[in-house]
DSSP file (Angstrom, degrees, kcal/mol; ACC not computed):
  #  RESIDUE AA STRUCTURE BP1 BP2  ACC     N-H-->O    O-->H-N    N-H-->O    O-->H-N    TCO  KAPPA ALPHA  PHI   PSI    X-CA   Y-CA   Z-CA
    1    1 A X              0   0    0      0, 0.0     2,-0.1     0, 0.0     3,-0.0   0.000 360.0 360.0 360.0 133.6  110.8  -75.5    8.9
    2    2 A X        -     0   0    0      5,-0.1     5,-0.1     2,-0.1     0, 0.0  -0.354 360.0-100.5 -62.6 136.2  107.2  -76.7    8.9
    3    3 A X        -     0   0    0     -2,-0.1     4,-0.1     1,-0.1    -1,-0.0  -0.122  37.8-108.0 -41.4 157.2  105.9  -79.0   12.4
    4    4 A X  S    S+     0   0    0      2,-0.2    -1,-0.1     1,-0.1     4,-0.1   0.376 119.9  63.0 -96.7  -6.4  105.9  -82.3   11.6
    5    5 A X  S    S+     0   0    0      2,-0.1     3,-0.3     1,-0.1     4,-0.2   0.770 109.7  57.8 -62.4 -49.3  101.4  -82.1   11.7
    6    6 A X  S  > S+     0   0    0      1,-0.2     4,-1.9     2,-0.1     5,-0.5   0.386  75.3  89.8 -33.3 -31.2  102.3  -79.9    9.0
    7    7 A X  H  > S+     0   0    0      1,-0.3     4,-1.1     2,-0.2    -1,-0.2   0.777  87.9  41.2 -69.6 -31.8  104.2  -81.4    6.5
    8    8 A X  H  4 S+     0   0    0     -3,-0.3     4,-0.5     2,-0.2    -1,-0.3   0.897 107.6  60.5-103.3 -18.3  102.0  -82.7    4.1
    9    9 A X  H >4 S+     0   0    0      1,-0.3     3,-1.9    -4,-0.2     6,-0.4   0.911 113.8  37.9 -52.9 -59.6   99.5  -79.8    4.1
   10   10 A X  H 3< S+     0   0    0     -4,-1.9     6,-0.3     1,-0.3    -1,-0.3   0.759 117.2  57.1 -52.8 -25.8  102.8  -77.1    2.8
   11   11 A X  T 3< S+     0   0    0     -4,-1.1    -1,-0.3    -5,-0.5     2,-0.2   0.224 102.3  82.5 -94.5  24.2  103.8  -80.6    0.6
   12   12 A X  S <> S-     0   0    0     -3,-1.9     4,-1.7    -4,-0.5     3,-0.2  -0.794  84.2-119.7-122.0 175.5  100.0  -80.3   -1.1
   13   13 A X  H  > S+     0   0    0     -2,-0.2     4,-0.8     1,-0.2    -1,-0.1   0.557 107.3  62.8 -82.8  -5.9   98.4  -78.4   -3.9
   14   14 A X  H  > S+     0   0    0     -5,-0.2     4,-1.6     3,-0.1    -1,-0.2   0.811 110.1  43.0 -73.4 -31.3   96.0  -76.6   -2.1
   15   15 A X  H  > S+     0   0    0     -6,-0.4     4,-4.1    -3,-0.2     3,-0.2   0.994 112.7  49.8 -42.3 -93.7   98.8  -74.9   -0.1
   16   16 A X  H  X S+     0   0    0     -4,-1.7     4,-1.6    -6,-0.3    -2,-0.1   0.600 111.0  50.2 -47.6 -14.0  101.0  -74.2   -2.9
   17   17 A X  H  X S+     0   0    0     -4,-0.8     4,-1.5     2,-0.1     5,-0.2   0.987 112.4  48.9 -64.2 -59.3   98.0  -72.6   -5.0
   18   18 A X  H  X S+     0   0    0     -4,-1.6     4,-1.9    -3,-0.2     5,-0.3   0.883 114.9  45.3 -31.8 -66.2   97.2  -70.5   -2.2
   19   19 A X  H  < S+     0   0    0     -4,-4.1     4,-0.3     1,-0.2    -1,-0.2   0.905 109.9  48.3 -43.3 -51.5  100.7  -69.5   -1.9
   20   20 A X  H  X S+     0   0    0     -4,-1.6     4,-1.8     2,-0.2    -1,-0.2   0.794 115.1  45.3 -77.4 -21.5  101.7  -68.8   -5.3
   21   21 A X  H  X S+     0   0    0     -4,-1.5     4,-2.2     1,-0.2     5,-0.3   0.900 113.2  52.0 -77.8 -38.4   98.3  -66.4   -6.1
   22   22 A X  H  X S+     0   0    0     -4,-1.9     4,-1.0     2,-0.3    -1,-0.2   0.798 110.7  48.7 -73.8 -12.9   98.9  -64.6   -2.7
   23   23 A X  H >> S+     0   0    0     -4,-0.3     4,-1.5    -5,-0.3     3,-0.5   0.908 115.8  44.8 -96.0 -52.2  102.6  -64.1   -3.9
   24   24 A X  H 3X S+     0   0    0     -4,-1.8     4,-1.1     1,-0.2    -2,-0.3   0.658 105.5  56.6 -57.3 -25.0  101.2  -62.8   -7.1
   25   25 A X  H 3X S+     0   0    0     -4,-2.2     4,-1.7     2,-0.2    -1,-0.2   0.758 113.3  44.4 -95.4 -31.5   98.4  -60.5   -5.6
   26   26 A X  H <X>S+     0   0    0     -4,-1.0     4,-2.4    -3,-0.5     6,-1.1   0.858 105.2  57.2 -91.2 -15.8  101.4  -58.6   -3.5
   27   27 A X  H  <5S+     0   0    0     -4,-1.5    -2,-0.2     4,-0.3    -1,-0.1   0.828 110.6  47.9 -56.5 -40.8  103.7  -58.4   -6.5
   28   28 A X  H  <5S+     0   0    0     -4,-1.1    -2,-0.2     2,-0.1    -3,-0.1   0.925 119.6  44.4 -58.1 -76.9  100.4  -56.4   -8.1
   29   29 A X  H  <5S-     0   0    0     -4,-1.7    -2,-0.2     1,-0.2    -3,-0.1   0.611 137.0  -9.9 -43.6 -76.8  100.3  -54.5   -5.1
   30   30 A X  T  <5S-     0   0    0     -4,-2.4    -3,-0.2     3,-0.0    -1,-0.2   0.372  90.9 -91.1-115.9   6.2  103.5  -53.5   -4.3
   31   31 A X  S   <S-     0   0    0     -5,-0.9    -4,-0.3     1,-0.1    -2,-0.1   0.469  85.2 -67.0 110.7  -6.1  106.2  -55.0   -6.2
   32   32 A X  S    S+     0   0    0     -6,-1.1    10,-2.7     1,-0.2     2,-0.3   0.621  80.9 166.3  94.9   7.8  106.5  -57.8   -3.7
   33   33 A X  B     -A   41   0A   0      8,-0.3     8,-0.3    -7,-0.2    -1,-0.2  -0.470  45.3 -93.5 -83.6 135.6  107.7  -56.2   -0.6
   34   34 A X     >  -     0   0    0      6,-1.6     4,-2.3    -2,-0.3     6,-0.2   0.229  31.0-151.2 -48.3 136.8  107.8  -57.2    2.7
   35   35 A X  T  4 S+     0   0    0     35,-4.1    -1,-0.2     2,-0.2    36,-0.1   0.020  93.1  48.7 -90.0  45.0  104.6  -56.1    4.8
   36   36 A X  T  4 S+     0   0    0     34,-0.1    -1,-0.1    33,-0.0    35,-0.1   0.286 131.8  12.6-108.5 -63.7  106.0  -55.9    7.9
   37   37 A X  T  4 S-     0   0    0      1,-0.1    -2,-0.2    35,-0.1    -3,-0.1   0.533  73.1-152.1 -79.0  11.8  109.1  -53.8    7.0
   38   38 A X  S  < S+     0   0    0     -4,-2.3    -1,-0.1     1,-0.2    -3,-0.1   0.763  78.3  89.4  47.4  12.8  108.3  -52.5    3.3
   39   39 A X  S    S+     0   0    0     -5,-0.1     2,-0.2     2,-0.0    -1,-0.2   0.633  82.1  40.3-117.0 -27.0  112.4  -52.4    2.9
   40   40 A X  S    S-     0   0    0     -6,-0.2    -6,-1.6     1,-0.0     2,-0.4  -0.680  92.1 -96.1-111.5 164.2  113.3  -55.8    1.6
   41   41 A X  B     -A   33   0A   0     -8,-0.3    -8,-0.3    -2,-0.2    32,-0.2  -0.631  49.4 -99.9 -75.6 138.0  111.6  -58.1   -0.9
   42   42 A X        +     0   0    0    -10,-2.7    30,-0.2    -2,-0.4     3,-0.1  -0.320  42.6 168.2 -75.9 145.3  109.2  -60.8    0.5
   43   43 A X        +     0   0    0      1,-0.4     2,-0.4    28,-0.3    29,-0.2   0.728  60.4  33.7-111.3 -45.5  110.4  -64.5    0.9
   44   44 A X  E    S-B   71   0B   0     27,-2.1    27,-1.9     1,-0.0     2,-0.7  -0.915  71.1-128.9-119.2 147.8  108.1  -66.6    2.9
   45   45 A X  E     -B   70   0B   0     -2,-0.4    25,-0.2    25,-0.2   -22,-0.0  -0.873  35.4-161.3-106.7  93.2  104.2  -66.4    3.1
   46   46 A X  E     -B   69   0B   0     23,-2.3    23,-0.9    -2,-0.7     2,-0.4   0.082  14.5-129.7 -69.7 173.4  103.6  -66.3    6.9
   47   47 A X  E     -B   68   0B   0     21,-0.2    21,-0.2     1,-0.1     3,-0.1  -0.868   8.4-153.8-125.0 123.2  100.0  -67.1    8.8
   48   48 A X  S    S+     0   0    0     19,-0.6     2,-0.6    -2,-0.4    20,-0.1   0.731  96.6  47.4 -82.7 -42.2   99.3  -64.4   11.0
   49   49 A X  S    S-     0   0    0     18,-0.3    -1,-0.2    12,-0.2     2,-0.1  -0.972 104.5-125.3-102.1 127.6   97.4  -66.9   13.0
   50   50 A X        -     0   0    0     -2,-0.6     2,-0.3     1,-0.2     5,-0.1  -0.494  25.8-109.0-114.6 125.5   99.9  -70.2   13.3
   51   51 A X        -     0   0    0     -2,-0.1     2,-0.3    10,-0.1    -1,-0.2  -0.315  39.8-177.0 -40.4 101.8   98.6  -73.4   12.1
   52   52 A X     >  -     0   0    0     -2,-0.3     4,-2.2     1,-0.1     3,-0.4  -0.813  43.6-109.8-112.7 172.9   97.9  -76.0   14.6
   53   53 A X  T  4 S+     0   0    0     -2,-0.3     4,-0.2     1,-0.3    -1,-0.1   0.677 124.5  57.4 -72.1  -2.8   96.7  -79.5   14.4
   54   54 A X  T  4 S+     0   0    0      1,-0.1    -1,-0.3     2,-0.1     3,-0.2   0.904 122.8  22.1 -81.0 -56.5   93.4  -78.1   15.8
   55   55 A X  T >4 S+     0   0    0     -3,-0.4     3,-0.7     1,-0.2     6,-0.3   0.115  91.6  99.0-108.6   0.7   93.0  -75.3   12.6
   56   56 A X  T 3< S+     0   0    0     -4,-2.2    -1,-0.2     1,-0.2     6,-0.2   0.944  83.8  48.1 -60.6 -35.7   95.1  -76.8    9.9
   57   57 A X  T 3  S+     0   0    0     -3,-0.2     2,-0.6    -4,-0.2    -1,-0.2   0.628  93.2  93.7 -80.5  -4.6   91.9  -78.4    8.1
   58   58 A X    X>  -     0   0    0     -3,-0.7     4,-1.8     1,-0.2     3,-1.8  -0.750  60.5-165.1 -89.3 122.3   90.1  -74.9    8.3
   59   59 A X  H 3>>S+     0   0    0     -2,-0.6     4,-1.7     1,-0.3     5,-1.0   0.996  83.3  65.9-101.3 -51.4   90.7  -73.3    5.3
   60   60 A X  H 345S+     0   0    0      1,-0.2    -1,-0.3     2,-0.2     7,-0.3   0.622 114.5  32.6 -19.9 -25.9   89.6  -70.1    6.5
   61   61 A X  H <45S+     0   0    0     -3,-1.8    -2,-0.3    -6,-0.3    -1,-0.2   0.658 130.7  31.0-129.7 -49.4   92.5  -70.2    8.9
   62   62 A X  H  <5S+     0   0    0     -4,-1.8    -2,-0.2    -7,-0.3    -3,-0.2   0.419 131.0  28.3-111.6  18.3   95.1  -72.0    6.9
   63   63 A X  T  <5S+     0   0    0     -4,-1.7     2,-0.4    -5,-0.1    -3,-0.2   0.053  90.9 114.1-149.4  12.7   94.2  -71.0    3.0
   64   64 A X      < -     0   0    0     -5,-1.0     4,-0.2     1,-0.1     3,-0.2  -0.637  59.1-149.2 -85.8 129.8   92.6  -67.4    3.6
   65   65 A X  S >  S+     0   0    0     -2,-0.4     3,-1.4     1,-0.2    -1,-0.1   0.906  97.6  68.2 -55.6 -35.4   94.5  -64.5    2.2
   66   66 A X  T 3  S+     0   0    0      1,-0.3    -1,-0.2    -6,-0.1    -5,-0.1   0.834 105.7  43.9 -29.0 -76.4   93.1  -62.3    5.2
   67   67 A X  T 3  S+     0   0    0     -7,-0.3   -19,-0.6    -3,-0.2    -1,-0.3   0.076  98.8  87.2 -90.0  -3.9   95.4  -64.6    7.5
   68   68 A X  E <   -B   47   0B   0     -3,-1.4     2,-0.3    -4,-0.2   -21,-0.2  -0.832  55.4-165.7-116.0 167.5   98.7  -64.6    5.2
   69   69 A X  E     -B   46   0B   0    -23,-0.9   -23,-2.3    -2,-0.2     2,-1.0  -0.946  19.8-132.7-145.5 143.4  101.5  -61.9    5.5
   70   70 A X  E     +B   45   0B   0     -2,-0.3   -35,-4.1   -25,-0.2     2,-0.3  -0.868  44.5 172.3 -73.9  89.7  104.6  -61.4    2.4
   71   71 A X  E     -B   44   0B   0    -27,-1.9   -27,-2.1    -2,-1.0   -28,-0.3  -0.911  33.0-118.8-129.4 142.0  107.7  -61.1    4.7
   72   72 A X     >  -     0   0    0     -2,-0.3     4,-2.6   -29,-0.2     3,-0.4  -0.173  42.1-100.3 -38.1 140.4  111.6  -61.0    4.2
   73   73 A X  H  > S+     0   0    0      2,-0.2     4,-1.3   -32,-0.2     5,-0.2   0.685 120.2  54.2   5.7 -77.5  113.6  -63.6    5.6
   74   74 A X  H  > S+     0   0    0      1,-0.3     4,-0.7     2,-0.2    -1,-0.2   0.699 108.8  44.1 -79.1 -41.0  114.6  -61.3    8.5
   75   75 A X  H  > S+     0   0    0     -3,-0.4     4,-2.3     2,-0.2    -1,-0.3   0.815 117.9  42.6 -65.1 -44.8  111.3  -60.3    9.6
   76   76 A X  H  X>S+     0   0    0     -4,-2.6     4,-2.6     2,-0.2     5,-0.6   0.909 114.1  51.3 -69.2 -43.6  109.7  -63.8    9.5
   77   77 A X  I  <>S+     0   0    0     -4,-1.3     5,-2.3    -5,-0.2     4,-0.5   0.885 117.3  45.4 -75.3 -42.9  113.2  -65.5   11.2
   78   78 A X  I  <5S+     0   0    0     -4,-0.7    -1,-0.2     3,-0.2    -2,-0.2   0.982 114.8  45.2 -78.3 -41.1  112.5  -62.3   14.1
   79   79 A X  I  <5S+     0   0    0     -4,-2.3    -2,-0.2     1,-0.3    -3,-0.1   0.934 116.1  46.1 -62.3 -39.4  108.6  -63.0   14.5
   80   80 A X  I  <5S-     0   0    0     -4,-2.6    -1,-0.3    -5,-0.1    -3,-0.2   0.728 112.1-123.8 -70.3 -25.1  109.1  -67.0   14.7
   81   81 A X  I   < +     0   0    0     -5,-0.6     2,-0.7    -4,-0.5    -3,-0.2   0.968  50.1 171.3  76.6  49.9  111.7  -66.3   17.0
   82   82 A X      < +     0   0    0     -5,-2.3    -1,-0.3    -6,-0.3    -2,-0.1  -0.837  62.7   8.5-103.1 121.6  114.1  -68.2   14.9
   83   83 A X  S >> S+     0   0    0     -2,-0.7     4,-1.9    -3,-0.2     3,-0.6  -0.113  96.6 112.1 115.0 -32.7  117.9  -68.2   15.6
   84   84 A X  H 3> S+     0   0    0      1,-0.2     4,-1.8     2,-0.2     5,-0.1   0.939  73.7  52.8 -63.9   9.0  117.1  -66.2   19.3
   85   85 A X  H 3> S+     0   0    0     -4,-0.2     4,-1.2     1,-0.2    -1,-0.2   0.982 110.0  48.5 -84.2 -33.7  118.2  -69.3   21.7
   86   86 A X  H <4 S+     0   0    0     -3,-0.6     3,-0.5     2,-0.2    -1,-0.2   0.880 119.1  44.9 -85.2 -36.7  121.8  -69.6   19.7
   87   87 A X  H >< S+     0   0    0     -4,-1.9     3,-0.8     1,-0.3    -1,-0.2   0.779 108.2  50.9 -59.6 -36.3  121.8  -65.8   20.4
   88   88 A X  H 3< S+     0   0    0     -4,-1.8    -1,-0.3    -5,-0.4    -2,-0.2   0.739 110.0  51.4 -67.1 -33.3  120.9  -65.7   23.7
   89   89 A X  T 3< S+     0   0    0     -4,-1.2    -1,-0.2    -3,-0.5    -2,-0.2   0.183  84.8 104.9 -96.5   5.7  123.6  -68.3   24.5
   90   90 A X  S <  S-     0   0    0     -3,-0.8     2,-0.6    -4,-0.2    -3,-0.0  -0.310  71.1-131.7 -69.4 143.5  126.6  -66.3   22.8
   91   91 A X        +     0   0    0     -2,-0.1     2,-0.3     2,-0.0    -2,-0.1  -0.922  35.8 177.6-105.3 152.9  128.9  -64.6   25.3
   92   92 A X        +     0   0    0     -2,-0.6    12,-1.0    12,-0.2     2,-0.4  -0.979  13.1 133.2-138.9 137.8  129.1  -61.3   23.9
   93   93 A X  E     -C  103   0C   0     -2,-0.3     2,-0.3    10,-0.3    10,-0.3  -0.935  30.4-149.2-164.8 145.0  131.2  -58.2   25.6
   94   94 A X  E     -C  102   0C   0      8,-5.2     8,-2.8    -2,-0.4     2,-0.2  -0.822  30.6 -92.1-133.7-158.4  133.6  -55.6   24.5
   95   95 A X  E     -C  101   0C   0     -2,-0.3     6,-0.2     6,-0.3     2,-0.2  -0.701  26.8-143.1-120.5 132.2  136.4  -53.8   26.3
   96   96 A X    >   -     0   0    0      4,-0.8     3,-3.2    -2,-0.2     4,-0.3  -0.624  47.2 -83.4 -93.5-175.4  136.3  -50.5   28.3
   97   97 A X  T 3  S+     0   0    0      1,-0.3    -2,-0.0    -2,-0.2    -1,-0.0   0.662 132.1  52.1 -31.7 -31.4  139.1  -48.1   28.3
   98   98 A X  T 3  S-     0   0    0      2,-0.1    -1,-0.3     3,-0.0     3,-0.1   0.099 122.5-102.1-120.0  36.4  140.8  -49.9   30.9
   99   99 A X  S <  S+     0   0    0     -3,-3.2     2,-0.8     1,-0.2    -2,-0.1   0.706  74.7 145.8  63.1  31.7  140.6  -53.3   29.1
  100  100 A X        -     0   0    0     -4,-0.3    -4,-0.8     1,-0.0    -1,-0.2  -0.739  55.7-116.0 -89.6 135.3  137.5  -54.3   31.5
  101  101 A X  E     -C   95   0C   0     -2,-0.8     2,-0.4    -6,-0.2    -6,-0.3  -0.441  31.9-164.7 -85.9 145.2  135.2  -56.4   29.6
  102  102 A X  E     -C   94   0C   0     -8,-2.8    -8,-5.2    -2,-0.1    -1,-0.1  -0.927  20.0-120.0-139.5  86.3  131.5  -54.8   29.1
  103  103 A X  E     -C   93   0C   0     -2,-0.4     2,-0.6   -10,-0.3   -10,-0.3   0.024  15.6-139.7 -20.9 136.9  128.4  -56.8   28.0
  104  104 A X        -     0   0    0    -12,-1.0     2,-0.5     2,-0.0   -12,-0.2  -0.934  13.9-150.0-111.4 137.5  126.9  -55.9   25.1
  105  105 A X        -     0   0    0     -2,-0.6     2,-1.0   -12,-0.0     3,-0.1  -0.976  16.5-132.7 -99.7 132.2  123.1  -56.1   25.4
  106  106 A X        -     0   0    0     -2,-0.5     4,-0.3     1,-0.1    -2,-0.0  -0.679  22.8-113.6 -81.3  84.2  121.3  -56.9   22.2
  107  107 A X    >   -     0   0    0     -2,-1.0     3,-0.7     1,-0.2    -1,-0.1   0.726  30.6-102.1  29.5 145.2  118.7  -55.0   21.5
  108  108 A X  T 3  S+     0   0    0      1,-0.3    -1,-0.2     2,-0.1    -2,-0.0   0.346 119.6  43.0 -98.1  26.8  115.0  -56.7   21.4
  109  109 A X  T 3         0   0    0     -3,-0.0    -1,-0.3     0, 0.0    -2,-0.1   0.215 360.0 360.0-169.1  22.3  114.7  -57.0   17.5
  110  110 A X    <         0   0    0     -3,-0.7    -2,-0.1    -4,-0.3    -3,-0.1  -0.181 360.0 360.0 -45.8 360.0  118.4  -58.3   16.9
């Protein structure tokens, strides 16, 4: 979900131009697959360098293709670090042989 600094630049047309040719330029490329993992098809059109209220107006930085990335859902949701605080706060464990409970640690790109 965009910052609230954000909002009308992703609600304007200079955005959404930007967006929709850079979605078109990797579809030439590769079919539209995500550049970080190359296994899934891309969903959101990422900024490698994250918009702040300092660099939003700089178009270099917030409407250059150089500075956007194609990534799946899963890959953008891991880089933003979206979703880890409800993971981190899950008890998770399973059982050893002798029904003693055994933490699971999750892996750093779970």
């Amino acid at each position: 979900m965009a910052k609230e600094f954000a909002r009308a630049f992703y609600d304007g047309m200079s955005w959404r131009r930007c967006r929709k040719a850079y979605i078109a330029e990797r579809i030439a490329i590769d079919g539209g697959l995500c550049e970080q993992c190359r296994e899934r098809l891309g969903y959101m059109v990422h900024h490698k360098i994250p918009l702040t209220p300092e660099n939003i107006n700089d178009p270099l930085i917030s409407l250059s293709h150089d500075n956007l990335e194609y990534e799946c859902k899963e890959c953008h949701d891991r880089e933003e670090g979206h979703f880890i605080k409800q993971r981190e706060n899950r008890s998770r464990c399973t059982f050893d042989a002798e029904g003693n409970p055994v933490p699971i640690i999750l892996r750093e790109e779970e």
